[in-house]
C-alpha positions as CSV (number, residue, x, y, z in Angstrom):
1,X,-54.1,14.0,44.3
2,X,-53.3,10.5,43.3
3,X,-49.3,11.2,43.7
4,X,-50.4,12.1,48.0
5,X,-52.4,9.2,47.4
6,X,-49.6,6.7,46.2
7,X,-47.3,8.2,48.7
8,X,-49.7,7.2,51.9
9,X,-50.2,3.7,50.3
10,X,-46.4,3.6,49.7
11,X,-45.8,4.3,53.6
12,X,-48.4,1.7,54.7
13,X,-46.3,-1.0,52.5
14,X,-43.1,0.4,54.5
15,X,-45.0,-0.7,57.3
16,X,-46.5,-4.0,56.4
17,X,-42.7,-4.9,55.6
18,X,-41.2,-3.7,59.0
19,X,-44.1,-5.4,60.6
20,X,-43.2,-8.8,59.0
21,X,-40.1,-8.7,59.6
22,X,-40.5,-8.0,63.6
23,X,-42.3,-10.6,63.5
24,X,-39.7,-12.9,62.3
25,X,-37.5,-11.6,65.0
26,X,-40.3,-12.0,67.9
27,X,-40.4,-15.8,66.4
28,X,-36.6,-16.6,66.6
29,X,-36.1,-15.2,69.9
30,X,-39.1,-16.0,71.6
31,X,-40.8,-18.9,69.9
32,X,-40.9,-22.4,71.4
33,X,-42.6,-25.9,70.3
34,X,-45.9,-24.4,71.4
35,X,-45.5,-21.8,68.6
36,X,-47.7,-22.3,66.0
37,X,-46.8,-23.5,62.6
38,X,-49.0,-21.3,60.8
39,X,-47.0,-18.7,61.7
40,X,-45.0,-18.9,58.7
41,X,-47.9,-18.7,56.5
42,X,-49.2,-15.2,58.4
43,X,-45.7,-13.5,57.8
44,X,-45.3,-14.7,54.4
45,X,-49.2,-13.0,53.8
46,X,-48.2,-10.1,55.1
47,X,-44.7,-9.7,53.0
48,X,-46.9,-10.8,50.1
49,X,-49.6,-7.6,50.8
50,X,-46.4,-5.1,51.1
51,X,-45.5,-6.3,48.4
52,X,-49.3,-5.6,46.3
53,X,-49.6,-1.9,48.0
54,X,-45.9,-1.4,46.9
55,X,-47.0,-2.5,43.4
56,X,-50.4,-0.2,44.1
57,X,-48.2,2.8,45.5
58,X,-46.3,2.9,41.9
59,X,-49.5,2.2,39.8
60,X,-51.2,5.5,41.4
61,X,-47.8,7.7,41.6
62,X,-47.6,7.3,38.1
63,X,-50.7,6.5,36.4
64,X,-49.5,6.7,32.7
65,X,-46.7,4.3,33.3
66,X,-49.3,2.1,35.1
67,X,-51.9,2.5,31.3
68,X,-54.6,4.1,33.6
């Protein structure tokens, strides 16, 4: 059960990464000086929480690796 588990948490961080980085391509091709510059702290938050549910993903694939 925690293996499905860790596989659905795995896809969502897959998507949290392809999200950020569309963003980054919606920036470059259509930003201008009215974009804001806190834009680069969203995308960087949301690389950052791909990168805790890929950590997560791992922990509950394999939970004796992890110490659970």
């Amino acid at each position: 059960m925690l293996f499905i588990l860790g596989i659905i948490v795995l896809c969502g961080s897959f998507w949290e990464f392809w999200s950020a980085y569309k963003s980054i391509r919606t920036v470059r091709h259509n930003g201008t000086q009215g974009t804001s510059a806190f834009i680069v702290m969203g995308i960087w938050s949301g690389f950052m929480f791909g990168l805790i549910l890929f950590g997560l993903s791992f922990a509950l694939m394999f939970p004796k690796v992890a110490g659970f």
